[in-house]
PATORTI-718955 format. One record per residue (C-alpha): residue number from 1; x, y, z; residue in one letter. Coordinates in nm, 3 decimals. Layout:
<kolkes>
> nr/c1/c2/c3/rest
> NUM/X/Y/Z/a
...
</kolkes>
This chain:
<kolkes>
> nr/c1/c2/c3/rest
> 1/0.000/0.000/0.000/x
> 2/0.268/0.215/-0.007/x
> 3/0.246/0.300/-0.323/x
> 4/-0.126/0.422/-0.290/x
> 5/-0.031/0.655/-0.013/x
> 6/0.259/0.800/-0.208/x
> 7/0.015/0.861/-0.495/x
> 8/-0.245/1.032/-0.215/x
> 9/-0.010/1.203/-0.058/x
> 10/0.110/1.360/-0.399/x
> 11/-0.242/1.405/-0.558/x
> 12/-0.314/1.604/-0.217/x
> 13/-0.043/1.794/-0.295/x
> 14/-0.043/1.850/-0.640/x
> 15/-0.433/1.951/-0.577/x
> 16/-0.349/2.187/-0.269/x
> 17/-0.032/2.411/-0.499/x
> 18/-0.340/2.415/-0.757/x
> 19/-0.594/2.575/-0.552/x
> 20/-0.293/2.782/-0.426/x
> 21/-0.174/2.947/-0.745/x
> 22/-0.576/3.024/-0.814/x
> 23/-0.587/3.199/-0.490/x
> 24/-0.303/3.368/-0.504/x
> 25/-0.358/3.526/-0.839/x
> 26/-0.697/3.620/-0.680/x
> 27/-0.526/3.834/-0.426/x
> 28/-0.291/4.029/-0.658/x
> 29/-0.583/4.138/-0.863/x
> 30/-0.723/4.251/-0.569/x
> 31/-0.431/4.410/-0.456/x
> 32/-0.387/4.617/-0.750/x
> 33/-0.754/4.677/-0.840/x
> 34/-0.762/5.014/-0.669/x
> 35/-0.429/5.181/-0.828/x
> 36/-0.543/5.058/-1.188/x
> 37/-0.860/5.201/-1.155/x
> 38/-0.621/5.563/-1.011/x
> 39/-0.492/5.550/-1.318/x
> 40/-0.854/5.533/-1.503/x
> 41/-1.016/5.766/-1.265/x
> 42/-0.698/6.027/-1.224/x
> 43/-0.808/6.241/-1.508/x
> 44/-1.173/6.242/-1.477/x
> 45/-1.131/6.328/-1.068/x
> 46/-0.941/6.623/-1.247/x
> 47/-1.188/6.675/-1.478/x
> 48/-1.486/6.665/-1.214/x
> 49/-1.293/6.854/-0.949/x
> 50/-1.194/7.166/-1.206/x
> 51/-1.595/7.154/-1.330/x
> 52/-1.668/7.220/-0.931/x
> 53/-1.425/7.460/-0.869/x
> 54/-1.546/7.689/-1.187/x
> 55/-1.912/7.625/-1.103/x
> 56/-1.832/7.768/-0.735/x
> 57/-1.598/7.990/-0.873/x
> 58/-1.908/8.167/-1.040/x
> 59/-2.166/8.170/-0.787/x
> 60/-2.353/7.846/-0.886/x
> 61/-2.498/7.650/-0.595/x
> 62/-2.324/7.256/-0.743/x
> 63/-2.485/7.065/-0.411/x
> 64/-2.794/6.988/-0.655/x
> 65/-2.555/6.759/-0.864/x
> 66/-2.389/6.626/-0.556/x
> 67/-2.491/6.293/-0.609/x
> 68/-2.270/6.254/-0.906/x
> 69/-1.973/6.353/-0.712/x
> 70/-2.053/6.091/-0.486/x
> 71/-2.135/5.849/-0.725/x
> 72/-1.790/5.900/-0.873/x
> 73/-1.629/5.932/-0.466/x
> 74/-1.795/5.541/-0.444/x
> 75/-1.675/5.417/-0.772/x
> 76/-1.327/5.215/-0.584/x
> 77/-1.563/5.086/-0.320/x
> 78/-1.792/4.953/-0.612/x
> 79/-1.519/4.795/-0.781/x
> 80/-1.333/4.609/-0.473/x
> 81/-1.741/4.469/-0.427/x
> 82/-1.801/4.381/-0.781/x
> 83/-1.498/4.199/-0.815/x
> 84/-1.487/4.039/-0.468/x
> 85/-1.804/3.847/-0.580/x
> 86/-1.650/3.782/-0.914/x
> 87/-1.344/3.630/-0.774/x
> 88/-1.468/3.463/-0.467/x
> 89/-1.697/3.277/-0.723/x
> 90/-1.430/3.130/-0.927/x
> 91/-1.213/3.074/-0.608/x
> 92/-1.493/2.881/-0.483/x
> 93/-1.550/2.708/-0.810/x
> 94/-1.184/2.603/-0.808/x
> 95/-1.209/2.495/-0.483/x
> 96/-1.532/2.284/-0.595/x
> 97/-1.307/2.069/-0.868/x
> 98/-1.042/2.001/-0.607/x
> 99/-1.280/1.881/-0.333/x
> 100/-1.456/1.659/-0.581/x
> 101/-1.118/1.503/-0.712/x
> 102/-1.000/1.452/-0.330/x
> 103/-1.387/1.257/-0.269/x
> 104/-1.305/1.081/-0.637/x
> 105/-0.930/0.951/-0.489/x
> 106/-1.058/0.934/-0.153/x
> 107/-1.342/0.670/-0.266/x
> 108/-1.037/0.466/-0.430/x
> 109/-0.889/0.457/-0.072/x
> 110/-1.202/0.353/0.094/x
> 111/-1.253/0.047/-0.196/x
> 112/-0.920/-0.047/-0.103/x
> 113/-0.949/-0.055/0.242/x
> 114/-1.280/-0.276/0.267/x
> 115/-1.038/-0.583/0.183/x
> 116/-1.005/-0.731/0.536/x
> 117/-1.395/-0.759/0.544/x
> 118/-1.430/-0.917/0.218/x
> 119/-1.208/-1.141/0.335/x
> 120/-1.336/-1.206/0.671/x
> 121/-1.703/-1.296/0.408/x
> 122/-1.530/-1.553/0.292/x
> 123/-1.687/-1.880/0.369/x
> 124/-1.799/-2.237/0.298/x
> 125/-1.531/-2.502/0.311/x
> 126/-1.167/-2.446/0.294/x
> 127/-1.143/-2.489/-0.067/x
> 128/-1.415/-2.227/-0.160/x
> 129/-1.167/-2.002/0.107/x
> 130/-0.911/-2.069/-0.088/x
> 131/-1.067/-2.007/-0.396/x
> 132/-1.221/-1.651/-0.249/x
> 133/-0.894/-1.568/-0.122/x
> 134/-0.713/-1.625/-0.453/x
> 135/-0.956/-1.401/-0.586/x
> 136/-0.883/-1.151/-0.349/x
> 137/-0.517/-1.132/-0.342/x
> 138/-0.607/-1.100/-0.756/x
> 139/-0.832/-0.783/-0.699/x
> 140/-0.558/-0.663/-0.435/x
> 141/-0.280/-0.659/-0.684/x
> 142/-0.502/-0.540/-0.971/x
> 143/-0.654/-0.246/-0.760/x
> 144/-0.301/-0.146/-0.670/x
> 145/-0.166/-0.166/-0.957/x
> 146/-0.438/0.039/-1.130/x
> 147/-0.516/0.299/-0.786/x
> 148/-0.202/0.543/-0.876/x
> 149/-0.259/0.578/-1.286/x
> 150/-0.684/0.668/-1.182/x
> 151/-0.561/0.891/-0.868/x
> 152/-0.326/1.053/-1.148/x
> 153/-0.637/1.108/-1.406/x
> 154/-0.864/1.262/-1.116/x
> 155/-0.572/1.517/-1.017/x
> 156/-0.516/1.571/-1.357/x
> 157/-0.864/1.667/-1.480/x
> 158/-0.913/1.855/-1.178/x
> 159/-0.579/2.080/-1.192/x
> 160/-0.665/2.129/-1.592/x
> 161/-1.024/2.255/-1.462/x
> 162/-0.869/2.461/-1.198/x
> 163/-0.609/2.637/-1.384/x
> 164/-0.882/2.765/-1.615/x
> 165/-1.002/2.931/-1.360/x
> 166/-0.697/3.161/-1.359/x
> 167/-0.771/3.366/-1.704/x
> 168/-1.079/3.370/-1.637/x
> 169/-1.026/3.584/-1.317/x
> 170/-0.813/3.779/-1.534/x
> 171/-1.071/3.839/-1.762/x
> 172/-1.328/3.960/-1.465/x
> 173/-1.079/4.217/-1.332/x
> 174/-1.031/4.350/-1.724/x
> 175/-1.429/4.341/-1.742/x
> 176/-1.526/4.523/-1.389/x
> 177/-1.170/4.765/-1.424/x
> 178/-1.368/4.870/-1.770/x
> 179/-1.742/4.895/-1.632/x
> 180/-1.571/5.135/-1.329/x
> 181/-1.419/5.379/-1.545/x
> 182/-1.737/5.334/-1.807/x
> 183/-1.935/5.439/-1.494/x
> 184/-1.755/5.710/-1.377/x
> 185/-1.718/5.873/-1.733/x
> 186/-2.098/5.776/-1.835/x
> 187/-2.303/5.847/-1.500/x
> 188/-2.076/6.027/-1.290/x
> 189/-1.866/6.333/-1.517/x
> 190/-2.103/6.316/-1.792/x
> 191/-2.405/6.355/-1.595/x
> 192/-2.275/6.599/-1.305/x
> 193/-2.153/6.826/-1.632/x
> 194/-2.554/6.800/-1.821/x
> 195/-2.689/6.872/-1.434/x
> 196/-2.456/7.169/-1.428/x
> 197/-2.517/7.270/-1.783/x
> 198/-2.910/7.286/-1.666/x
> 199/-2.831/7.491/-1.378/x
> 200/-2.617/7.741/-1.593/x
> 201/-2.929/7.748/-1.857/x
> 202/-3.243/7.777/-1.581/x
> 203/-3.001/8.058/-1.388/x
> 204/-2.918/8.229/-1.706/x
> 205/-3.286/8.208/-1.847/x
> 206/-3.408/8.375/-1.506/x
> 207/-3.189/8.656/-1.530/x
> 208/-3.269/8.717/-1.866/x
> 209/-3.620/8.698/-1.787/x
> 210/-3.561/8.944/-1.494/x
</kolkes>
């Protein structure tokens, strides 16, 4: 049996540095979500802050558009939640494959180990004995011999599975890096600018009207 617990022990292994890369590729996304987004949102804080300061500068009252300042102060927070989901899903999905390949190898174990009762079943005379426990010692050696190559195909399948996992959290942080500076340009500038624009017009239509 030593050769089945070398192949656990390495299939646990094997399984564990998989999970491990996955997660730690999780964390540096994380880690540098906020100062890629900086460098998306740098120019448009700029932007936003100079469209504030030359509203104020001329007497305009900017709390009515507020809310798109804030929208735009809450766009990091947004991001570290949108992509926390994202990447606690695949995390957990990666996790998912390894736990069913360790179940998978760990069901190959427990087969393996039911051979002292099937061979305290055998019974009848001591021929049919003998003849049980030939057959036996003939699953034994087949089952060993055949345990590491299936242990091998579970981990195998299972780290292919999992290190798909890895682009595809690339892919998320790409995708939610985008829809954070889409939002802040879209909703945030864009819109604080139009509800500025309409306070210029209504202010400058009342005066004229006056």
């Amino acid at each position: 049996m030593d050769v089945i617990d070398k192949a656990l022990t390495s299939a646990q292994t094997a399984l564990d540095k998989a999970v491990e890369e996955v997660k730690a590729e999780a964390a540096e996304l994380e880690g540098k979500a906020n100062s890629e987004l900086d460098k998306v949102l740098d120019p448009l804080r700029t932007k936003l802050n100079d469209l504030v300061a030359e509203a104020t500068a001329k007497g305009f009252d900017v709390s009515t558009c507020q809310s798109y300042v804030d929208g735009f102060s809450n766009v990091p927070d947004q991001l570290v939640t949108d992509l926390g989901e994202c990447i606690t899903t695949q995390v957990e999905k990666a996790q998912g494959y390894v736990n069913d390949a360790l179940t998978s190898i760990k069901k190959i174990e427990e087969d393996l180990n039911t051979i002292d009762s099937d061979i305290d079943n055998c019974g009848g005379n001591e021929f049919k004995k003998i003849k049980c426990y030939a057959k036996i010692i003939e699953e034994i050696e087949k089952d060993t011999k055949d345990a590491p190559a299936h242990i091998a195909e579970d981990v195998t399948k299972a780290t292919a599975l999992v290190t798909e996992i890895v682009p595809i959290l690339e892919q998320c942080f790409t995708d939610k890096l985008k829809k954070a500076g889409d939002d802040a340009t879209t909703k945030d500038v864009a819109d604080f600018a139009i509800c500025l624009c309409t306070l210029i017009y209504f202010r400058t239509y009342s005066n004229y009207r006056d």
